[in-house]
C-alpha positions, 0 to 999 in steps of 0.5 A, a space after each residue: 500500500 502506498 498513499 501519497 499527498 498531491 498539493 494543488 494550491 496551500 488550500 486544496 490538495 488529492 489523496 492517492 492510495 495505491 492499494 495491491 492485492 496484499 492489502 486486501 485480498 486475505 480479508 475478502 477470502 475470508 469473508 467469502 469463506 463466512 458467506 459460503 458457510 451461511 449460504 442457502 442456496 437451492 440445490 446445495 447443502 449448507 455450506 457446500 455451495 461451491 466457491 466460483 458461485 459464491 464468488 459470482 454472486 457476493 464477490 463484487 461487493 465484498 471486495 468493494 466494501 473491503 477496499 472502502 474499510 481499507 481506502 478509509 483506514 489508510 487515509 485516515 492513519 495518512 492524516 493522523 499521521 503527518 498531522 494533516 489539518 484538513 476541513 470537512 471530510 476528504 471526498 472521491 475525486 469527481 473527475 477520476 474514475 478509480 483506477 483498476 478491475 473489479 472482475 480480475 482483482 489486482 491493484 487499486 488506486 483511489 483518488 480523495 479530494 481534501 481542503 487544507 487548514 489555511 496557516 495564519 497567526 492570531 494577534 492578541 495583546 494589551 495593544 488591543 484595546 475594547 470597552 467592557 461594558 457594564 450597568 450603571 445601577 442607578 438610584 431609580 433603578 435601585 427604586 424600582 427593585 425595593 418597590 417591586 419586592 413590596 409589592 410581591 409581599 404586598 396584599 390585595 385588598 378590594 377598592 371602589 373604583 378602579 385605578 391604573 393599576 388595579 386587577 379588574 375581575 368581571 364577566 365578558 359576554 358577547 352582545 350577538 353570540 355564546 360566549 361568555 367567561 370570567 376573567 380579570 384585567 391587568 390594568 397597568 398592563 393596558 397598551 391602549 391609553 384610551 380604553 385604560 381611561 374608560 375603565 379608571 374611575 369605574 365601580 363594582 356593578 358597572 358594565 361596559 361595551 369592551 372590546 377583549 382585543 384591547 385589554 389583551 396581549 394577543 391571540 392565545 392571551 386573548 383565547 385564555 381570556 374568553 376561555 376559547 381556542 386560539 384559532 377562535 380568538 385569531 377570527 373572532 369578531 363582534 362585540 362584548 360587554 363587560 361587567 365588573 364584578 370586584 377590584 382589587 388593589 395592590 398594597 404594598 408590604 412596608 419596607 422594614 425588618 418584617 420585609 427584610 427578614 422574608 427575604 434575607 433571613 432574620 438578621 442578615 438586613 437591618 436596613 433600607 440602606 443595607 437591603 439596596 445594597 443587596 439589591 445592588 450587588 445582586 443587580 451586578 452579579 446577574 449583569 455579569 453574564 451579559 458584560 462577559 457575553 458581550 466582551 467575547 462576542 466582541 473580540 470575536 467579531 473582531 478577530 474575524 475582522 482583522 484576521 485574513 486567510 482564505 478558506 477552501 470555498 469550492 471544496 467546502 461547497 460541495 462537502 456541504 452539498 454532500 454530506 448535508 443530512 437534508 438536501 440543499 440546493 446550491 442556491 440556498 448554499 450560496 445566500 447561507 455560506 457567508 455565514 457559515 465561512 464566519 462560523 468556521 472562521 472563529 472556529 479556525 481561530 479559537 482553535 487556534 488560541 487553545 493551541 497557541 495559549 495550552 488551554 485545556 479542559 481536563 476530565 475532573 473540571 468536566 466532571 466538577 461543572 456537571 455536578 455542579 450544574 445538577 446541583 444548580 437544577 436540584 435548587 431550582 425545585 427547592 431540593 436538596 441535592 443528592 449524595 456525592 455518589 449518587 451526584 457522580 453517577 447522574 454526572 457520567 449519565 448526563 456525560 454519556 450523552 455526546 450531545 449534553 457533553 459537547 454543550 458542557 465542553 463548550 462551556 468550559 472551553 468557552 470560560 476559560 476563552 473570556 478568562 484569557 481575554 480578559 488576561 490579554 487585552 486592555 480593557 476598559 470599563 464603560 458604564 450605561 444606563 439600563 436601557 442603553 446596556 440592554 440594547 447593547 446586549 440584544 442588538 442584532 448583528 
C-alpha cells in the first residue's frame, strides 16, 4: 500500500492510495469463506455451495466494501499521521474514475479530494484595546427593585373604583353570540391609553361595551381570556360587554425588618440602606453574564475582522452539498455560506488560541461543572441535592450523552476563552444606563 499527498494550491490538495492485492485480498477470502458457510442456496447443502458461485454472486461487493474499510483506514492513519489539518471530510475525486478491475482483482488506486487548514497567526495583546461594558445601577433603578419586592409581599385588598393599576375581575359576554367567561384585567398592563381611561374611575356593578382585543396581549392571551381556542380568538369578531364584578388593589408590604427578614433571613438586613445594597450587588452579579457575553462576542467579531486567510470555498461547497443530512440546493448554499465561512472562521481561530495559549479542559473540571450544574437544577425545585455518589453517577449519565457533553465542553472551553481575554487585552470599563446596556446586549448583528 502506498498513499501519497498531491498539493494543488496551500488550500486544496488529492489523496492517492495505491492499494495491491496484499492489502486486501486475505480479508475478502475470508469473508467469502463466512458467506459460503451461511449460504442457502437451492440445490446445495449448507455450506457446500461451491466457491466460483459464491464468488459470482457476493464477490463484487465484498471486495468493494473491503477496499472502502481499507481506502478509509489508510487515509485516515495518512492524516493522523503527518498531522494533516484538513476541513470537512476528504471526498472521491469527481473527475477520476478509480483506477483498476473489479472482475480480475489486482491493484487499486483511489483518488480523495481534501481542503487544507489555511496557516495564519492570531494577534492578541494589551495593544488591543475594547470597552467592557457594564450597568450603571442607578438610584431609580435601585427604586424600582425595593418597590417591586413590596409589592410581591404586598396584599390585595378590594377598592371602589378602579385605578391604573388595579386587577379588574368581571364577566365578558358577547352582545350577538355564546360566549361568555370570567376573567380579570391587568390594568397597568393596558397598551391602549384610551380604553385604560374608560375603565379608571369605574365601580363594582358597572358594565361596559369592551372590546377583549384591547385589554389583551394577543391571540392565545386573548383565547385564555374568553376561555376559547386560539384559532377562535385569531377570527373572532363582534362585540362584548363587560361587567365588573370586584377590584382589587395592590398594597404594598412596608419596607422594614418584617420585609427584610422574608427575604434575607432574620438578621442578615437591618436596613433600607443595607437591603439596596443587596439589591445592588445582586443587580451586578446577574449583569455579569451579559458584560462577559458581550466582551467575547466582541473580540470575536473582531478577530474575524482583522484576521485574513482564505478558506477552501469550492471544496467546502460541495462537502456541504454532500454530506448535508437534508438536501440543499446550491442556491440556498450560496445566500447561507457567508455565514457559515464566519462560523468556521472563529472556529479556525479559537482553535487556534487553545493551541497557541495550552488551554485545556481536563476530565475532573468536566466532571466538577456537571455536578455542579445538577446541583444548580436540584435548587431550582427547592431540593436538596443528592449524595456525592449518587451526584457522580447522574454526572457520567448526563456525560454519556455526546450531545449534553459537547454543550458542557463548550462551556468550559468557552470560560476559560473570556478568562484569557480578559488576561490579554486592555480593557476598559464603560458604564450605561439600563436601557442603553440592554440594547447593547440584544442588538442584532
Amino acid at each position: 500500500m502506498n498513499v501519497v499527498e498531491e498539493k494543488i494550491d496551500d488550500l486544496n490538495a488529492v489523496i492517492r492510495v495505491q492499494i495491491v492485492p496484499e492489502d486486501y485480498s486475505e480479508k475478502v477470502d475470508k469473508t467469502l469463506k463466512d458467506y459460503r458457510k451461511q449460504a442457502n442456496i437451492p440445490g446445495f447443502r449448507p455450506g457446500k455451495v461451491p466457491m466460483g458461485l459464491i464468488k459470482n454472486k457476493y464477490g463484487k461487493a465484498v471486495l468493494a466494501e473491503e477496499l472502502n474499510k481499507v481506502v478509509n483506514e489508510s487515509i485516515n492513519n495518512f492524516i493522523t499521521t503527518n498531522k494533516v489539518e484538513i476541513l470537512g471530510n476528504p471526498m472521491p475525486k469527481e473527475d477520476e474514475e478509480v483506477k483498476g478491475d473489479f472482475d480480475n482483482p489486482g491493484e487499486f488506486e483511489f483518488a480523495y479530494e481534501i481542503g487544507l487548514a489555511p496557516e495564519f497567526e492570531v494577534n492578541l495583546s494589551k495593544k488591543n484595546k475594547f470597552d467592557y461594558l457594564k450597568v450603571d445601577i442607578a438610584d431609580d433603578m435601585l427604586d424600582k427593585e425595593v418597590e417591586n419586592l413590596a409589592k410581591r409581599y404586598g396584599s390585595l385588598v378590594p377598592a371602589e373604583k378602579a385605578g391604573e393599576k388595579d386587577m379588574v375581575l368581571g364577566e365578558f359576554k358577547q352582545i350577538d353570540g355564546d360566549i361568555t367567561n370570567t376573567s380579570t384585567i391587568s390594568m397597568e398592563f393596558i397598551a391602549d391609553d384610551k380604553v385604560k381611561k374608560e375603565i379608571v374611575g369605574q365601580k363594582v356593578g358597572t358594565t361596559l361595551k369592551l372590546d377583549p382585543k384591547s385589554v389583551s396581549k394577543g391571540a392565545e392571551d386573548m383565547a385564555a381570556m374568553l376561555a376559547i381556542s386560539k384559532e377562535e380568538a385569531e377570527a373572532l369578531e363582534g362585540d362584548f360587554e363587560f361587567k365588573i364584578t370586584e377590584i382589587k388593589t395592590m398594597v404594598p408590604a412596608a419596607v422594614d425588618q418584617a420585609l427584610f427578614d422574608k427575604l434575607f433571613g432574620e438578621g442578615a438586613v437591618k436596613t433600607e440602606e443595607e437591603l439596596r445594597e443587596r439589591i445592588k450587588t445582586d443587580l451586578e452579579r446577574m449583569f455579569t453574564n451579559d458584560s462577559d457575553r458581550l466582551l467575547s462576542q466582541t473580540i470575536s467579531d473582531k478577530l474575524i475582522e482583522k484576521t485574513n486567510f482564505d478558506l477552501p470555498e469550492d471544496f467546502l461547497k460541495r462537502w456541504i452539498m454532500a454530506s448535508s443530512e437534508k438536501e440543499v440546493t446550491r442556491e440556498e448554499l450560496d445566500a447561507d455560506f457567508e455565514n457559515y465561512a464566519k462560523s468556521l472562521k472563529w472556529q479556525l481561530i479559537q482553535n487556534k488560541i487553545i493551541k497557541n495559549n495550552d488551554i485545556k479542559v481536563e476530565p475532573d473540571e468536566v466532571m466538577e461543572y456537571t455536578k455542579g450544574l445538577l446541583v444548580n437544577q436540584y435548587a431550582q425545585y427547592g431540593m436538596p441535592a443528592p449524595e456525592d455518589a449518587q451526584l457522580l453517577s447522574q454526572a457520567q449519565e448526563v456525560l454519556q450523552n455526546r450531545e449534553e457533553a459537547n454543550k458542557i465542553y463548550d462551556n468550559i472551553y468557552g470560560s476559560k476563552m473570556l478568562s484569557f481575554f480578559k488576561e490579554t487585552v486592555k480593557l476598559n470599563e464603560k458604564s450605561l444606563p439600563y436601557d442603553d446596556f440592554v440594547k447593547e446586549a440584544y442588538k442584532q448583528p
